[in-house]
N, C-alpha and C positions, 0 to 999 in steps of 0.2 A: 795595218797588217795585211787587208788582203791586197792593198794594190801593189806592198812589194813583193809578195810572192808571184803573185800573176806576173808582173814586173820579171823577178828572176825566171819564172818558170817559160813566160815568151820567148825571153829573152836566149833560154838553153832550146825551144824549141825552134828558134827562129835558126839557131845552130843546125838542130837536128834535120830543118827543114832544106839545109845549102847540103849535108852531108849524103842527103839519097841519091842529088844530083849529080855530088860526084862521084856517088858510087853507080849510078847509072853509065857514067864515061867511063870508069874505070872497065864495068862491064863490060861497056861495047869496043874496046880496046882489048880485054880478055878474050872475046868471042871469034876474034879474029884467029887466035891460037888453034890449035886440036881441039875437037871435040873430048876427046880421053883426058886431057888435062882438065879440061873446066868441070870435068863431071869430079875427077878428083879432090879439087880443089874446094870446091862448095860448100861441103858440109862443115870442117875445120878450121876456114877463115868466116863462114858467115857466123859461126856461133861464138867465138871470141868478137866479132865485131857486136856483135849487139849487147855484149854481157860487158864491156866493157863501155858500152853507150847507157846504160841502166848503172852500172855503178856510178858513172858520171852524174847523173840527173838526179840519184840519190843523196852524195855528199853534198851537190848544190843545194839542194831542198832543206838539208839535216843542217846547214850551216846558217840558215837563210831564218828558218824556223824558230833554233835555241838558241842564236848569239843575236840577230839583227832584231826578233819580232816583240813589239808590243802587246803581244797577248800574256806571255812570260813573266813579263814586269808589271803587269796588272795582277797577275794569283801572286805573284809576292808582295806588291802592296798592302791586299787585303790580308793574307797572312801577319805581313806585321802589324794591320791591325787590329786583328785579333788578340795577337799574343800580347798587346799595349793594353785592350780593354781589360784580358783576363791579369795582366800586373795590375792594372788600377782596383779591380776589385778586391783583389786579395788582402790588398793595404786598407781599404776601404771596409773591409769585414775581419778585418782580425779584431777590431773588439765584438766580444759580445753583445752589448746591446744594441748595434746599427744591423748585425746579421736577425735577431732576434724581429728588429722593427721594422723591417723590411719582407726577411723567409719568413719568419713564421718560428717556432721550436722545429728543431728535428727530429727523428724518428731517436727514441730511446732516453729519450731525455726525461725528467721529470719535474710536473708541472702543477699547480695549487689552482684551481676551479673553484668561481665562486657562484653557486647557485642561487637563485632566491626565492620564495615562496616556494620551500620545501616542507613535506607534510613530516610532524615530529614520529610519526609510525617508521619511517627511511631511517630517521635516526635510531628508533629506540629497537631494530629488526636488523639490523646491518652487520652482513656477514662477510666478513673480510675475503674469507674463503669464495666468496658467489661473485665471478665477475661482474663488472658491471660496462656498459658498451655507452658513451658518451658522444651526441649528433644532435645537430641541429635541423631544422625544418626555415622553409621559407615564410616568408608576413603572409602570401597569400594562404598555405596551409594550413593558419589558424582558426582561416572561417569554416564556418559547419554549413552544409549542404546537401543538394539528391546526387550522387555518383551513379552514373549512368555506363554499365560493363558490360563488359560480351565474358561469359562463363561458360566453364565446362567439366560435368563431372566424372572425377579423376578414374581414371580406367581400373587400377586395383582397388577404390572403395567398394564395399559389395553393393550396398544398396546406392537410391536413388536420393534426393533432396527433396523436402515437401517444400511446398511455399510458404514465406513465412516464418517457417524455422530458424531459431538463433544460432547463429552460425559466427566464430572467433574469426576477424579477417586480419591477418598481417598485411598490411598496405604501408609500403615506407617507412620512415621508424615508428609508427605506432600499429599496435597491436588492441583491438576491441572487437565489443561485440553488438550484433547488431543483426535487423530481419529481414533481408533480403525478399523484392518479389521479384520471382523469375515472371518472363514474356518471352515471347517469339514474334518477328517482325514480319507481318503481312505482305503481300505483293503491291497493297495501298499506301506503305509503311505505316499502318497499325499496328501500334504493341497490344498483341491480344495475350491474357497472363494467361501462365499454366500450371498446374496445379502439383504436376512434379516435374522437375530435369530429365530433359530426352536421355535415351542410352546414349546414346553415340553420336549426339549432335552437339555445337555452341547453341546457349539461349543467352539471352540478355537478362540481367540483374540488376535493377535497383532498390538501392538502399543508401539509408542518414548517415552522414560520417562527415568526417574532414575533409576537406578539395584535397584534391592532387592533383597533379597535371596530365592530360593524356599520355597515350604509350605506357602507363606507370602498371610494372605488374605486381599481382597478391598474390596470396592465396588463403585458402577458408579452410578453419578445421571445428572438428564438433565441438569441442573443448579444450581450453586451454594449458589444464597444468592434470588431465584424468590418464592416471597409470594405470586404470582398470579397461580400460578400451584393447580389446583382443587383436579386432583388425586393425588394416590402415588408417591412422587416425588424419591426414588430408584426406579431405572430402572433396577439391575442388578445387582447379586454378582459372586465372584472369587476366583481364585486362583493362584499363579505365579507358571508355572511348569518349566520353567529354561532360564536362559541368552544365547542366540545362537544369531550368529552376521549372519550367515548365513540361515536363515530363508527364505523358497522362498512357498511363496504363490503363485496361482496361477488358471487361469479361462479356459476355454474352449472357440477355435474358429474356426469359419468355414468358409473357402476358397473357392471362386469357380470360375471355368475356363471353356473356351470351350475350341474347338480341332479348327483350321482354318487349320491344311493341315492334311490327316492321309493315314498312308503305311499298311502294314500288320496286326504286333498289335506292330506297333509304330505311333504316334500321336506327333505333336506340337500342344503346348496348351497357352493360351493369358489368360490375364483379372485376372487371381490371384495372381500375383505379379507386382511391379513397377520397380525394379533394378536388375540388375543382381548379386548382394550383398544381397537381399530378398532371391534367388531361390536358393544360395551357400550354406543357412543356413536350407533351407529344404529338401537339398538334400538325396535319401533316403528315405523319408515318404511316405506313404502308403496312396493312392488317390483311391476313387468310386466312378463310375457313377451312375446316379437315374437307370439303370436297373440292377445295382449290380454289373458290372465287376470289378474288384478290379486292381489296378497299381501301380508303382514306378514312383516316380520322380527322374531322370538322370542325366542333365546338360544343363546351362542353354545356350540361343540362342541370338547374336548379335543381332539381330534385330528381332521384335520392342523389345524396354522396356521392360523386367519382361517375356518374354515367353522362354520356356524351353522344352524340349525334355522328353516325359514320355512314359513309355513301358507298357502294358498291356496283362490280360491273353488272350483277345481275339479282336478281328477287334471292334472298337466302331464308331456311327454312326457320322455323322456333327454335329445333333442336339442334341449330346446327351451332359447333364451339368456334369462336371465332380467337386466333392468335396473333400479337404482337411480339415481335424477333427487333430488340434492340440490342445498344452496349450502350454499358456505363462503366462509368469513372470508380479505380481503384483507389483506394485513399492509400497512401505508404507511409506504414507504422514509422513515425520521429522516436526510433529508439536507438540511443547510444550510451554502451557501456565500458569505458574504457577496462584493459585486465591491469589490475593493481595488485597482482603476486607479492610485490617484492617489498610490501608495504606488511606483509602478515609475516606472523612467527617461522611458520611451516613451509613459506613460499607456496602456498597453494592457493586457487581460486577459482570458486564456484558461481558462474552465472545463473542467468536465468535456463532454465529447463525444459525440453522439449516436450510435446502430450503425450507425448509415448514414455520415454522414462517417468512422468505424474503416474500415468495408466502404469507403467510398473512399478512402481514403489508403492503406491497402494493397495495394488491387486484389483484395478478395477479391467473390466474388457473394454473393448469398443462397442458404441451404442452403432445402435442399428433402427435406420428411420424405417418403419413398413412398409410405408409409400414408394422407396428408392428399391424395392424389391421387384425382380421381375415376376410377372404372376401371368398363370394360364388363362388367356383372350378366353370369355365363353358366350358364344353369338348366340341368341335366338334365333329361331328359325321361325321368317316373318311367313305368316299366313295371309293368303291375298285373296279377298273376296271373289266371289265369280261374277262374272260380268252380266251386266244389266243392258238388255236393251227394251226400252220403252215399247210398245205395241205400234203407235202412230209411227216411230219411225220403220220399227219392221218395216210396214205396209210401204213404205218406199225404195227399199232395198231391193237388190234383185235377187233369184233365188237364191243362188250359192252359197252368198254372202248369209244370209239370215240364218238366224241359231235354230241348231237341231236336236234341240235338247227337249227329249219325252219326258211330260213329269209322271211322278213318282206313282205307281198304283195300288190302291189302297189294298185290292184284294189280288189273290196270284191268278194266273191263269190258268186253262186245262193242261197248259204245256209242261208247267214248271211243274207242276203238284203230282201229276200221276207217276203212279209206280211201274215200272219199266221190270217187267219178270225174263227171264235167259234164261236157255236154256241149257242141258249139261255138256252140250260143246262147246257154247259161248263163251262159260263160267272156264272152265278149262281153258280157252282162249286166253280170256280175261289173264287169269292166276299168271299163267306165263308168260305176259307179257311183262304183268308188277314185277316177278322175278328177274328179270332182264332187264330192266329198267331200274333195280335196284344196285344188280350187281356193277350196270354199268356209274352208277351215282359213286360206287363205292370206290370202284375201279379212277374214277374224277379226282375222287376226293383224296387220293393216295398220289394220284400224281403231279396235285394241285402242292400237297405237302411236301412232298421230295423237290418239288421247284422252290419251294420259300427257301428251305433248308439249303437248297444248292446259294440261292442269292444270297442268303444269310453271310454263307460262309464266304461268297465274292465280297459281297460289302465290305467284310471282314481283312479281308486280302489287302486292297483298295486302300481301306484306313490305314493300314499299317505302312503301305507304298506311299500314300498321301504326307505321312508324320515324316518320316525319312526325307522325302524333299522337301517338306516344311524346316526339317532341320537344316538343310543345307543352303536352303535361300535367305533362311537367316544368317549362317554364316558366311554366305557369299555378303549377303546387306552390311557385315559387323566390317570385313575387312577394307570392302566400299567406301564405307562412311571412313571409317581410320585414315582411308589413302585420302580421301579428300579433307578430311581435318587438317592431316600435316600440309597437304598442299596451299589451304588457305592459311594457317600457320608459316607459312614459307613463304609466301607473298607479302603476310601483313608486314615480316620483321623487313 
């Protein structure tokens, strides 16, 4: 096809390439004439000349294209054989059972399902009226597993998610329940758990359930069939980021020991383990006391129970509390309850129940450890001997240096003891000065109070300026976080 268009198109070009020449002679034949004529003459012959050379190379082209070209006769090939395969199927599927065993049933049709190991509650509960939604799962979604998600909780639920909490997860066609622990992923990629769901962040969720495949999204609601629920009853949406069997979550704990015998900057230390199978497994770790000295722990000690031998960078005192800052392993509740609504009379169905609706339906409160209470620090005020210096060493000091301390006299002096009489000027004297010295105390002490009062009422000022922009840098943080959720949302699909 291309070579005979190039073919025809050269071939009118090679035309158009003799026809300039002899419009060039023509030309210089023309030019010969008047100047008045050829100006005349230009505009009206040259523009029929060229529209007449363009129609030409058009019919050639348009002739060359749809009666001579091979490209034409190849879309109508394949058209006929299209139109041949879609006759052969038509014949080929007019009966019913080759389209059946081939398509499938069509939309609208009606079809007999046969189930097996169905529970006799389906049958003896089955309400014609209650649709029912009929799907299959893959062989791999049968096995049970840790599902390992990225979550996030749902902007109009009011509250937050505890950990732990049973939580109904629609994931694919199955619908259960099960205990979620949330974590948050470290800069080391450590899953450190947490204890409730950020406001306005993703955390990650592991919990027992059935594999599904990455990408696969849920979502989590408190319960599953509860008509008594005021608010938003989704609590939460997701995403499956991948099946790992080794998943280790994990919390932060803190150890503490004293020292009951200590050497150099070696110490035996009690009270932060119970066995000697405890202190083998933290052998190693990296121990501080509250005045910051920093240690190792060594090996552990026959006797008592749980005390062990730890080395430091410097001598540490009796009293001082020595602590241990590790993480350990979360264990993740294997709980899975499938929801079986459709198996009860009422279609309704009651899981297991959070501590908080236990604590309300029996009217108990929340306990309260004493210990976990903040309480007012009350320091002694240490009292520090007065210094001692030996006699022998005095006598080697030089003067400055040596203490100038008079001791105590048994009896007073003529100084201290006599009575000093004044006279009625003096006494006069005296009176007027206490007076002026009182008024000026007074005078102190009034303008010591009109300054508290003034600060009072700054501080006051202050707080209230302070809560206002507390307000608003939390809502600048809320809209923050939002834009960057959809953003990582936006990336991930």
């Amino acid at each position: 096809t291309q070579s005979t268009e190039s073919s025809g198109i050269n071939a009118e070009y090679g035309e158009a390439e003799q026809d300039p020449e002899g419009d060039m002679e023509e030309e210089e034949e023309e030019e010969e004439g008047t100047p008045a004529e050829n100006e005349e003459g230009e505009m009206g012959e040259g523009k029929t000349k060229y529209q007449k050379k363009k129609e030409r190379l058009k019919k050639l082209f348009d002739t060359d294209y749809d009666e001579n070209g091979d490209e034409s006769k190849y879309f109508a090939d394949l058209q006929e054989e299209a139109d041949a395969q879609t006759r052969t199927n038509k014949e080929f599927f007019a009966e019913e059972a080759h389209r059946e065993r081939y398509e499938g049933y069509r939309s609208g049709q009606y079809v007999r399902v046969t189930i097996s190991d169905m529970p006799c509650e389906m049958i003896d509960h089955l309400d014609p009226h209650y649709p029912l939604v009929v799907g299959g799962v893959a062989s791999v979604e049968h096995q049970m597993g840790m599902l390992q998600t990225r979550t996030k909780r749902h902007r109009w639920y009011p509250k937050v998610l505890k950990n732990q909490d049973p939580v109904v997860v629609s994931l694919g066609w199955r619908r259960f329940q099960t205990r979620p622990v949330y974590s948050i992923q470290d800069h080391n990629l450590r899953q450190r758990m947490l204890k409730y769901t950020p406001e306005h962040m993703h955390c990650h969720a592991t919990f027992y359930g059935p594999l599904a495949p990455p990408n696969t999204t849920f979502i989590a609601t408190q319960g599953a069939t509860d008509k008594k629920t005021s608010s938003f009853r989704i609590v939460a949406t997701g995403v499956v980021l991948g099946l790992n069997k080794t998943i280790e979550v994990v919390k932060k704990l803190k150890l503490t020991g004293t020292p009951y015998k200590i050497f150099k900057n070696t110490a035996f230390l009690k009270g932060m383990f119970s066995s000697i199978l405890e202190v083998s497994k933290f052998e190693g770790a990296m121990l501080k006391t509250v005045s910051g000295i920093r240690g190792q722990v060594k090996r552990a000690l026959s006797a008592p129970p749980g005390a062990f031998r730890a080395s430091f960078e410097d001598k540490i005192q009796i009293s001082d509390i020595v602590f241990l800052r590790c993480w350990v392993n979360v264990e993740i509740p294997k709980f899975y309850a499938p929801v079986i609504n459709l198996l009860t009379a009422d279609k309704t169905w009651s899981g297991m129940r959070t501590v908080g609706e236990l604590r309300r339906e029996r009217g108990e409160t929340i306990p309260v450890n004493q210990d976990s209470l903040y309480k007012e620090i009350e320091r002694k005020e240490k009292i520090f001997k007065p210094l001692k210096v030996s006699k022998s060493l005095q006598k080697d000091l030089p003067f400055k240096t040596k203490p100038k301390v008079e001791n105590k006299r048994k009896k007073q002096l003529y100084v201290t003891k006599r009575a000093v009489m004044s006279e009625p000027g003096e006494r006069r004297l005296t009176s007027l000065m206490q007076q002026l010295l009182t008024a000026q105390k007074e005078s102190d002490a009034k303008k010591l109070q009109k300054k508290k009062k003034e600060k009072e009422k700054y501080l006051a000022e202050q707080a209230k300026i302070a809560a206002k922009r507390g307000e608003k840098a939390k809502e600048r943080r809320k809209v923050f976080y939002q834009k960057n959720a959809k953003k990582d949302q936006a990336g991930q699909d």
